[in-house]
C-alpha positions as CSV (number, residue, x, y, z in Angstrom):
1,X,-12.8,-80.9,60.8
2,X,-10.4,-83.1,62.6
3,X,-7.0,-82.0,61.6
4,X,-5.5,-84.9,63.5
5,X,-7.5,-87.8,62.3
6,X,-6.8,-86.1,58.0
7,X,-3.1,-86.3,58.9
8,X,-2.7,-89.6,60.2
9,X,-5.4,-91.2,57.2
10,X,-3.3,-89.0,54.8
11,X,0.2,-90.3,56.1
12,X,-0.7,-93.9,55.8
13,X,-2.5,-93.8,52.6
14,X,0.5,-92.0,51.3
15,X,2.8,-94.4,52.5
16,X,0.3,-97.5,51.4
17,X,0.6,-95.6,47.6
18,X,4.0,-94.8,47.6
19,X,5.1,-98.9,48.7
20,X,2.7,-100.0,46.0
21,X,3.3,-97.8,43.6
22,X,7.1,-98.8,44.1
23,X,8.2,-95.9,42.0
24,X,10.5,-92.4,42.7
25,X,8.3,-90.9,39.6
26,X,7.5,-87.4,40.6
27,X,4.2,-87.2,38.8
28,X,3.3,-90.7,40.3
29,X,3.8,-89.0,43.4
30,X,1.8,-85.9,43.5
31,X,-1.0,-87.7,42.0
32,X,-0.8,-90.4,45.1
33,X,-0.5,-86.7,47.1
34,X,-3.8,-85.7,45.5
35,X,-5.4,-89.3,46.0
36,X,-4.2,-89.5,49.4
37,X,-5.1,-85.8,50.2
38,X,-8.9,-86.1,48.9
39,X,-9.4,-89.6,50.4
40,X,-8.0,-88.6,53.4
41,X,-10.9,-85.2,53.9
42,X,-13.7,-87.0,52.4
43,X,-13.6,-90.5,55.1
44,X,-11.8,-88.8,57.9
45,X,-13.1,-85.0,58.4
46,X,-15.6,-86.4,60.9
47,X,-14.3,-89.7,62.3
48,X,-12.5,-89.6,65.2
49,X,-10.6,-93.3,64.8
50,X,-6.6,-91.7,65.2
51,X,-7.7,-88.7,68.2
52,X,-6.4,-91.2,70.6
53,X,-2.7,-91.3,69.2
54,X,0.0,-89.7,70.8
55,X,2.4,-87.4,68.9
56,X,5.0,-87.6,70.9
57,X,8.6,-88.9,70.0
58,X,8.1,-91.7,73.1
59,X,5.0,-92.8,71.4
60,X,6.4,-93.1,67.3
61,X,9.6,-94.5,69.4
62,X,6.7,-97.6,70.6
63,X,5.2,-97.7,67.3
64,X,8.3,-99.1,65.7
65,X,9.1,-101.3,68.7
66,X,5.6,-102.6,68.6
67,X,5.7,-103.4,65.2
68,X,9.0,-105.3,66.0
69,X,7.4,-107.3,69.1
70,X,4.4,-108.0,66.5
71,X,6.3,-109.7,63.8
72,X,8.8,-111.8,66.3
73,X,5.5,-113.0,67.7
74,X,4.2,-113.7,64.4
75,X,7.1,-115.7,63.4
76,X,7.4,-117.5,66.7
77,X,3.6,-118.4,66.9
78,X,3.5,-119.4,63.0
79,X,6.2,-122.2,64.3
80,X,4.9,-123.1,66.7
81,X,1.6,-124.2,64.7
82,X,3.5,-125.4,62.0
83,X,5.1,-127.6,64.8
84,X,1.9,-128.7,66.3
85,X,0.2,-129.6,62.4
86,X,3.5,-131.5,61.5
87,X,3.3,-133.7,64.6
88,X,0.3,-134.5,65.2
89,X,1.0,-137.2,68.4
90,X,1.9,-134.0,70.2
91,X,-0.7,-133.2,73.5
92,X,-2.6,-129.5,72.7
93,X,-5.5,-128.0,74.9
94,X,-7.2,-125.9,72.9
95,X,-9.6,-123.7,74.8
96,X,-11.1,-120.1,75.8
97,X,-9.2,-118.5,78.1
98,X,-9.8,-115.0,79.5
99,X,-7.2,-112.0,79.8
100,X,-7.2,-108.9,81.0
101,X,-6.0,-105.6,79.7
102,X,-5.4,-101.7,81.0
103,X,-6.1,-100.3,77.9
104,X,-8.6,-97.9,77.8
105,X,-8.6,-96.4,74.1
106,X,-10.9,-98.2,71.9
107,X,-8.2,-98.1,69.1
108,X,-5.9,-99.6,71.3
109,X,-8.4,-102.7,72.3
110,X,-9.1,-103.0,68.6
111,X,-5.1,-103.2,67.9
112,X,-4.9,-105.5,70.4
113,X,-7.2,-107.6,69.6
114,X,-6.3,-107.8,65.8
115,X,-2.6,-108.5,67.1
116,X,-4.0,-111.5,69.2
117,X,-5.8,-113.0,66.3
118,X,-3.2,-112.2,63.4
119,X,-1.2,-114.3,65.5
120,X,-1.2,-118.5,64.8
121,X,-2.8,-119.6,67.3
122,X,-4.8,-117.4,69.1
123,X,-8.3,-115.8,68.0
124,X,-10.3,-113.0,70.1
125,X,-13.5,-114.1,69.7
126,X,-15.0,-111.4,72.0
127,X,-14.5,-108.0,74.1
128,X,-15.9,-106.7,76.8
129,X,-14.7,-104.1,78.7
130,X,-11.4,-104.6,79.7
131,X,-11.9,-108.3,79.0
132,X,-11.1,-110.6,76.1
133,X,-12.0,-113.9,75.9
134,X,-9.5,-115.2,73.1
135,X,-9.3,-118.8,72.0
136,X,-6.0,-120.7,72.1
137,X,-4.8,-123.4,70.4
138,X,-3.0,-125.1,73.2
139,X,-3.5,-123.5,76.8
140,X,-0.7,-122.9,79.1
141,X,-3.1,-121.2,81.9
142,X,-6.0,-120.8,82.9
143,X,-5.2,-118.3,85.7
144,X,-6.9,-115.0,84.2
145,X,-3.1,-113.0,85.4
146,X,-0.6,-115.8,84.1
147,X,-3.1,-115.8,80.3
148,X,-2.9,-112.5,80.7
149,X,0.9,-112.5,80.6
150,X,1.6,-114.9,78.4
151,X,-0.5,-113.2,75.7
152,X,-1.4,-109.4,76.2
153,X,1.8,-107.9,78.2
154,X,4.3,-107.9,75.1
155,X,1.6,-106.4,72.9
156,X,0.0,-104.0,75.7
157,X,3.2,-102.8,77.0
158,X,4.0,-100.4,73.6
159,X,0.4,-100.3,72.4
160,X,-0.1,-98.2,75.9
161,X,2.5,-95.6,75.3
162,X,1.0,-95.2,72.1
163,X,-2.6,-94.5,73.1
164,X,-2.1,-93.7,76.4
């Protein structure tokens, strides 16, 4: 049984119950507890999707800073589409570019590659090794370092203090 990978399943389902259950009710509670709890041993005893996490205050500190980066990218990105679809006489080069990244956890590659495509704009549309090949709605490089910076860096940077 992997104690780790039960705790972390447990502590997110938890918190997923407790924000959409948007109550203080004690009995609410310990039944999302229980829920949590169970759900947490049956799917995760055996998986080993959270081993690569670090516990270390460092790590939760780049969790929340990540999360940060995530969303100002998100909101940034999501104008700049909106931009591009309002004025339509504007120049894009859409395109495939490839990128690099030093991640080496699986997680963290997966992370990062949701993050790329969550993002307006962007789409990973494949992995290999430490490659992705991620199209982009208007292409500001085609150099594999400067793609790299533009996109991966802000996201990579906390993702590999996480996952080390």
């Amino acid at each position: 049984m992997k104690i780790k990978n039960i705790f972390v399943s447990f502590s997110i389902t938890l918190l997923l119950w407790f924000l959409y259950s948007n109550t203080l009710d004690l009995s609410i509670f310990l039944i999302g507890v229980g829920v949590s709890l169970f759900t947490a041993i049956i799917f995760c005893s055996k998986c080993d999707l959270f081993q690569e996490i670090n516990f270390t205050l460092p790590a939760i500190i780049h969790t929340f800073l990540y999360f940060f980066v995530f969303m100002l990218e998100l909101i940034k990105s999501n104008l700049d589409v909106a931009r591009i679809v309002l004025s339509p006489s504007l120049p894009i080069n859409p395109g495939i570019v490839e990128v690099k990244t030093v991640l080496k956890s699986k997680m963290a590659r997966v992370l990062l590659s949701n993050s790329i495509t969550l993002t307006p704009g962007t789409i990973t549309v494949d992995i290999k090794d430490d490659t992705l090949y991620i199209h982009w709605i208007n292409v500001k490089s085609e150099n594999i370092e400067e793609a790299t910076k533009k996109i991966v860096n802000k996201f990579e940077k906390h993702l590999i203090k996480i996952y080390g």
